[in-house]
C-alpha positions in Angstrom: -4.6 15.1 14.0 -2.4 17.4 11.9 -1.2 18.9 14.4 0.6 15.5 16.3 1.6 14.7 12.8 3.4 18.5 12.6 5.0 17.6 16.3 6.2 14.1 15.3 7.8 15.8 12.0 9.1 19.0 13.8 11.0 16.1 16.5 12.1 13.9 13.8 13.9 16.7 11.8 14.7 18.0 15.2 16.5 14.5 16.1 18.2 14.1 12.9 19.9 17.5 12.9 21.3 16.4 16.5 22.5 13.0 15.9 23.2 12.5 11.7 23.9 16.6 11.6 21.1 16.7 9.3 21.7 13.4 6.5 18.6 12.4 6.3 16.6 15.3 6.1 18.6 16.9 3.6 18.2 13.4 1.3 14.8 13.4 1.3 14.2 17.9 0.8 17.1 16.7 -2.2 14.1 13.9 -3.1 11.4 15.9 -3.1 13.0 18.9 -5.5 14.0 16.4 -7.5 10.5 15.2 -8.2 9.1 18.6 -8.3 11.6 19.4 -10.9 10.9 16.1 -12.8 6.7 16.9 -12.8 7.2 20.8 -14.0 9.6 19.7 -16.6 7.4 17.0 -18.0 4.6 20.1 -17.6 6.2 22.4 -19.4 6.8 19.9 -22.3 
């Protein structure tokens, strides 16, 4: 199971580089540091 999941993610970030040079993908990575930076600075206070 986790591995179709891995193949679906690997051809999504794989089609997304081709055709939007990447948009997406870098929007959500962007997303996610942002929340990780939110959660350890709401840790560390």
């Amino acid at each position: 199971m986790f591995r179709i999941l891995l193949i679906i993610a690997v051809i999504a970030i794989g089609f997304d580089a081709v055709v939007h040079q990447g948009a997406y993908t870098r929007e959500i990575w962007a997303g996610i540091v942002g929340l990780t930076n939110s959660l350890l600075g709401s840790i560390k206070q």
